[in-house]
Structures are given as structure tokens and as C-alpha cells.
LUMBA-964145 format. One record per residue (C-alpha): x, y, z; residue number from 1. Coordinates in steps of 0.2 Angstrom, whole numbers. Layout:
px, py, pz, k
X, Y, Z, NUM .
...
***
This chain:
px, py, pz, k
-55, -168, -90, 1 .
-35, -173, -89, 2 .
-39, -189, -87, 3 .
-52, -190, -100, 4 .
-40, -181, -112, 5 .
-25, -194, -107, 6 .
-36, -208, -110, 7 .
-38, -204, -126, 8 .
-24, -199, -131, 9 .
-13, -214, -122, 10 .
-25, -227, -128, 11 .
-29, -235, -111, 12 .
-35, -232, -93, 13 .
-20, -241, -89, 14 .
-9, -229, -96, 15 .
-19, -213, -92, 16 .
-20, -220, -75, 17 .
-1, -223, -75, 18 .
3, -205, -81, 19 .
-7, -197, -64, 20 .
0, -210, -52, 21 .
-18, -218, -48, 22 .
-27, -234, -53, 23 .
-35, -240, -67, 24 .
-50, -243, -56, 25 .
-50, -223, -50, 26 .
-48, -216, -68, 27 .
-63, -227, -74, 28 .
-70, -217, -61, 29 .
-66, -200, -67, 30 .
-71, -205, -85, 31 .
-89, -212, -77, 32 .
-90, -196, -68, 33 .
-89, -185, -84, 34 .
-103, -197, -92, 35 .
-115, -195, -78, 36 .
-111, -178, -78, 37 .
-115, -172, -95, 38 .
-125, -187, -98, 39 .
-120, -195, -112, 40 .
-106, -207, -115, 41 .
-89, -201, -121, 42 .
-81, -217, -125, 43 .
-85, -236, -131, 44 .
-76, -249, -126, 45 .
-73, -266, -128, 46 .
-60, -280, -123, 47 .
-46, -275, -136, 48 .
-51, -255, -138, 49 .
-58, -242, -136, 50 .
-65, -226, -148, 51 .
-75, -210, -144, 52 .
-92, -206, -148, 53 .
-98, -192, -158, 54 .
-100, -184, -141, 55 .
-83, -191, -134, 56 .
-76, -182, -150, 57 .
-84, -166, -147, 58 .
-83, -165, -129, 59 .
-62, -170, -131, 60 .
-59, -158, -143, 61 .
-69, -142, -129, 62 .
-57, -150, -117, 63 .
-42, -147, -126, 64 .
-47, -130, -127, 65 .
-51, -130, -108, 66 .
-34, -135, -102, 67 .
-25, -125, -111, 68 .
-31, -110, -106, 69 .
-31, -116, -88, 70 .
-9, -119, -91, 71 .
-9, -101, -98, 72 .
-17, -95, -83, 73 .
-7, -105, -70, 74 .
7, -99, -81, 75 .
4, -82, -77, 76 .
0, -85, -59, 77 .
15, -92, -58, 78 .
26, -79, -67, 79 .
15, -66, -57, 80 .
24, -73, -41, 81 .
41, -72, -49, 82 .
42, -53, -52, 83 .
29, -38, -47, 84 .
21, -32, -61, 85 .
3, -23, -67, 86 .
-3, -7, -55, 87 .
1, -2, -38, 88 .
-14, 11, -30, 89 .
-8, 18, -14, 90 .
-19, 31, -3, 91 .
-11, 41, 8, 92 .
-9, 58, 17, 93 .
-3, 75, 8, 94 .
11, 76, 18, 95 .
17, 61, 21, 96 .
13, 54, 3, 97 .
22, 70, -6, 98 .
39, 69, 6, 99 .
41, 49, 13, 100 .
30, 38, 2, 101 .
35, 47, -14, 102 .
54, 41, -11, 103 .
48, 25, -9, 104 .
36, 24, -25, 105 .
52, 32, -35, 106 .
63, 17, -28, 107 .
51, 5, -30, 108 .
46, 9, -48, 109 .
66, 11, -55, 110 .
66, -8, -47, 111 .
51, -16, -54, 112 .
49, -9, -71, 113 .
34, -20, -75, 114 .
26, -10, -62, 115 .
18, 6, -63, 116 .
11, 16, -47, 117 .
-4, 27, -44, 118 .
-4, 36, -29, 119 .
-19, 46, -22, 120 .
-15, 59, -8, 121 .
-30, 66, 3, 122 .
-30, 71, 21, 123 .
-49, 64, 21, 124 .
-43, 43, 23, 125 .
-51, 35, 8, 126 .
-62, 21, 14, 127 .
-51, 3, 18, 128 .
-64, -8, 11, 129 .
-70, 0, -6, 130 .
-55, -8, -15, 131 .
-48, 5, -25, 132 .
-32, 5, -17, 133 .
-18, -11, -14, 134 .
-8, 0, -1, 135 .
-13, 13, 12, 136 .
-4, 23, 25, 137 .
-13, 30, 39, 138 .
-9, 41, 54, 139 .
-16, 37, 72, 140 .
-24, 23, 80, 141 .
-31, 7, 66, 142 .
-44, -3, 68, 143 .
-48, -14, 53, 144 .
-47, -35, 56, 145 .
-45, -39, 37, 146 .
-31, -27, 36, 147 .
-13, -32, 40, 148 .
-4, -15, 48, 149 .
14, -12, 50, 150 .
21, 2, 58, 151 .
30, 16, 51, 152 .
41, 30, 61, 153 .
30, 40, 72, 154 .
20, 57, 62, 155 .
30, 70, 73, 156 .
25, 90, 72, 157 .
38, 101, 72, 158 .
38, 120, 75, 159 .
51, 133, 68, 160 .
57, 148, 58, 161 .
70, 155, 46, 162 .
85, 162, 55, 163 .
82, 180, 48, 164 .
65, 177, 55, 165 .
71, 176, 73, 166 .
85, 187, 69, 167 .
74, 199, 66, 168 .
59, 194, 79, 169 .
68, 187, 92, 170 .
66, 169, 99, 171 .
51, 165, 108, 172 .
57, 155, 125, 173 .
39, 148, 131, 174 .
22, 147, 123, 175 .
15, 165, 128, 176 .
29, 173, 119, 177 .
19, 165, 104, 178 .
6, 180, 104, 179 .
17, 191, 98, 180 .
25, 184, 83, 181 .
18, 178, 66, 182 .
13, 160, 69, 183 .
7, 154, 49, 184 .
-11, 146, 53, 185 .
-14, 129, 42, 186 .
-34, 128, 39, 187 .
-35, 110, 37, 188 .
-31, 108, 58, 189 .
-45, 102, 65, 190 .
-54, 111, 79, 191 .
-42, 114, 95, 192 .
-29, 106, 84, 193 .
-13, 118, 80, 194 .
-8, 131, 88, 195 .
-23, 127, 100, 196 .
-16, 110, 101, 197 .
0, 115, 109, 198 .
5, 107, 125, 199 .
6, 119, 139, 200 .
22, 121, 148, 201 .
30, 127, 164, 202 .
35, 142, 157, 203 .
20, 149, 150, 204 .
3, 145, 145, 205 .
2, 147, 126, 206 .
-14, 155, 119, 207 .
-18, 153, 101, 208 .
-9, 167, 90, 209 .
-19, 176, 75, 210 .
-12, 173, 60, 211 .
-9, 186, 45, 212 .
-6, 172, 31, 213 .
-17, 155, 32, 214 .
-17, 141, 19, 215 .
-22, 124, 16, 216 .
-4, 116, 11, 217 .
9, 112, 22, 218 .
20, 117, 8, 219 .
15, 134, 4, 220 .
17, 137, 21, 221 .
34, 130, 20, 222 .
41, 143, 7, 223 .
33, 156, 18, 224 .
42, 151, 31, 225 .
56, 150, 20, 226 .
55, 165, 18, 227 .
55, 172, 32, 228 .
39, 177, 35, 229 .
34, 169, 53, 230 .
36, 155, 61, 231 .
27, 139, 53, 232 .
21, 121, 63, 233 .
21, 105, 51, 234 .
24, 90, 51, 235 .
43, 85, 54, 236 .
47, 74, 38, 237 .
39, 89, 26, 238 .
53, 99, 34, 239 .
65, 88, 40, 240 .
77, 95, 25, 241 .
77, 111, 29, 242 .
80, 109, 47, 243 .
96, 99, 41, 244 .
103, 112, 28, 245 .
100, 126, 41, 246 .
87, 136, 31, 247 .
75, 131, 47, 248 .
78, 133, 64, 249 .
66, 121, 76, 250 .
59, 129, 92, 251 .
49, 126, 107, 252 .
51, 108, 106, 253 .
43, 105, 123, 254 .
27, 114, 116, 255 .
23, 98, 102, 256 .
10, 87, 104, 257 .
17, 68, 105, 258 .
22, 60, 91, 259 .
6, 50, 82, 260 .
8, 32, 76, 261 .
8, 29, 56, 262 .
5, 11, 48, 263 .
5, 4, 32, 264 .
-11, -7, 30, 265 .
-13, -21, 16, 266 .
-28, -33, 15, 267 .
-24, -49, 21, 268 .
-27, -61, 4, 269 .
-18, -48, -4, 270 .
-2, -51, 5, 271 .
4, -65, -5, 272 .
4, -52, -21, 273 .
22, -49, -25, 274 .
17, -28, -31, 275 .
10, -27, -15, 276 .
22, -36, -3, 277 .
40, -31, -10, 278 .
35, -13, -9, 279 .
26, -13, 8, 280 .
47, -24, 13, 281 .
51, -9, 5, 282 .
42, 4, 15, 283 .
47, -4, 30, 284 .
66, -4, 27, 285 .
65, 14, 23, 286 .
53, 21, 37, 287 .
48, 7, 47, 288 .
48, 12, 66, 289 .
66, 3, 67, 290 .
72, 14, 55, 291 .
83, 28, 54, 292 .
80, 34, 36, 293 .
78, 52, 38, 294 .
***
């Protein structure tokens, strides 16, 4: 259709040819082609000139239209590359999407203004291949060949209470001690996950504790624990404030299951997207496992 359209416009094959950097001989053939193709003939010609048929006339003007639309929507391709811009969907876990992801998306967004962000938190893993979302984190072992993962600092649990808690309850100094405090139970643990879960130490075998107050938030049971009410196990980044400022006081650290990997995933023809790939560079200079952001 270029060639056709610049042979009309220049007057000649010669020039249409000269303005694409190939023969006359070549853009005869790309005019031929189009006349076979639609089976009619677009132009007339003789020694001196040439002219369009009715057809020619109709078919030039439909290309016009054509092209253009195909310039605008390289255009935007191109300025598409230049910046991010449109809508980010990111799926991760409740507690590492409400604390570490969130920082990020509030980062990336004050950066990117042509982009907004929709982020979906569930403990559930929405499924990789539905595509409903360009970004996902994901804690523990991936397996997905059309995905690109890159890992983030490890999913560490942590386990700890208030200092009027143990002030007034003492400090438990292996896992057995555990049976006689207020351990907050979280119901979304998975069977022997927990307090069940614990590792057992040389100083004592840790049975499971009942627990007076249960929940299904990690931080609901943070402002429990807060507030001195018992001793809480979550993950480390949801609390990892806290533990800082004092207001928590980590325990038992030999007791914690090891650390659980945590990627970012990203299909792989979506890499080249610039929404995609300046905030998963983002992610990755933030928390990536080289990392020291807190």
C-alpha cells in the first residue's frame, strides 16, 4: 500500500522506487501484487504516463485512510515505550502486599503519573495464566516456564510480644514455656503450620498453645499484641516497624521455621512493557534479595 500510494503521488515507479531505496523493477512488483490481489487493476499506464482507474481511485483513497491509522498506532507504540502509562494489576499476598508492595506502588505511581495501579491482595494465589494481572508476587517455590521470576528478600516469620506483656508474664526461654502464655492463634495457618509449625529446639519440645483470641488478619493480631495482650507470630516485614521503635520485642528466634523464598513473576512477552518493567526494576532495588531496604 506505501508503494502504491507513493507511486501515485510521485508520478512514477522510478521515483516511488527511489523514495524506498528498491528498484523500479521490485515496486512494479508490489503494484502487480496488489492488482492480483484484489483483482482489478489500480493504474494505467503508458510510455509518457500514467493515471488511476476508477478502482485505482477508490482503492488509493482506503489506503490513505489505512496508513494513517497504522502511523498513529506506531506512534503510540512508540510513545508507549517512552514513558509507562495505562493500568498496572498486581496480585499479591495480604501481608506482603499491604506492608512491602504497597511502598513500592506508592513510589511507583508519585513517578509515573500516567499510570494508575490496581492491586489485588489474597492469600489464595490468583491463577498465573488467566491474565488478569501484569505483576505477581508469590511466596515459596515457582514453577511457571512462561513467567520471568525474580527474587525478593526471603518471607521470614517472626515471633514476639509487647514489653508489658513479658513484664508482666515473663519470658519464655524455650518452646515448652509457650504452654503457659497467650500465644494469638491466626486461622488462616494451614494444618501443622503456626505454632504447630515451630521448630523444635534443644531446650524444649514445643507443643501447640491454645489461644483465647484467633483471627484471620495478621494485623488485627498485631494491635492485640500491641497491646499487650500475648505473644503474636507474623510475618517479619508486617512487624518489622514495631520491632524497631521497641513497641515489640522478638523472641525465641531459634524456634522460626526458615525463611521462605518470595519472587515477583511477569510473563515473558510482557517484559518489554515499560509499566511492567520499570516497576518490577523498582521492586527489585527496594526488596530484591540483595537488598537491605527494611
Amino acid at each position: 500500500m506505501e508503494v502504491f500510494t507513493a507511486t501515485v503521488d510521485a508520478g512514477s515507479l522510478t521515483a516511488a522506487a527511489a523514495r524506498f531505496g528498491i528498484t523500479p523493477v521490485m515496486a512494479g512488483k508490489h503494484i502487480r501484487f496488489l492488482e492480483q490481489h484484489l483483482g482489478a487493476a489500480l493504474l494505467t499506464r503508458t510510455t509518457r504516463r500514467q493515471s488511476l482507474t476508477e478502482i485505482g481511485r477508490r482503492y488509493y483513497d482506503s489506503c490513505l485512510q489505512v496508513l494513517r491509522e497504522v502511523e498513529r498506532a506506531e506512534a503510540a507504540a512508540e510513545s508507549l515505550q517512552a514513558a509507562p502509562r495505562g493500568r498496572l494489576r498486581v496480585n499479591a499476598p495480604v501481608s506482603l502486599g499491604s506492608t512491602m508492595l504497597m511502598r513500592v506502588v506508592t513510589e511507583y505511581l508519585t513517578a509515573h503519573p500516567q499510570v494508575d495501579a490496581e492491586v489485588s491482595l489474597d492469600d489464595r494465589n490468583a491463577d498465573l495464566v488467566d491474565g488478569a494481572y501484569d505483576v505477581f508476587v508469590r511466596i515459596g517455590k515457582v514453577s511457571a516456564s512462561d513467567f520471568i521470576a525474580r527474587e525478593l528478600q526471603p518471607y521470614e516469620m517472626v515471633i514476639c510480644a509487647a514489653p508489658e506483656y513479658l513484664a508482666r508474664a515473663g519470658v519464655p526461654r524455650m518452646g515448652a514455656d509457650l504452654a503457659r502464655h497467650q500465644c494469638l492463634g491466626f486461622t488462616r495457618w494451614r494444618k501443622g503450620g503456626g505454632w504447630e509449625g515451630l521448630r523444635p529446639a534443644a531446650s524444649g519440645n514445643v507443643s501447640a498453645p491454645a489461644s483465647r483470641l484467633q483471627a484471620d488478619s495478621g494485623a488485627a493480631l498485631r494491635t492485640a499484641a500491641l497491646q499487650g495482650f500475648g505473644i503474636i507470630m507474623q510475618p517479619k516485614v508486617l512487624l518489622a516497624e514495631d520491632l524497631a521503635a521497641g513497641t515489640l520485642v522478638s523472641i525465641l528466634p531459634t524456634l522460626m521455621p526458615k525463611p521462605r523464598p518470595v519472587h515477583v513473576l511477569y510473563h515473558r512477552n510482557r517484559r518489554r512493557v515499560p509499566k511492567v518493567a520499570c516497576f518490577v526494576e523498582l521492586l527489585i532495588r527496594r526488596f530484591g534479595r540483595e537488598s537491605r531496604s527494611a
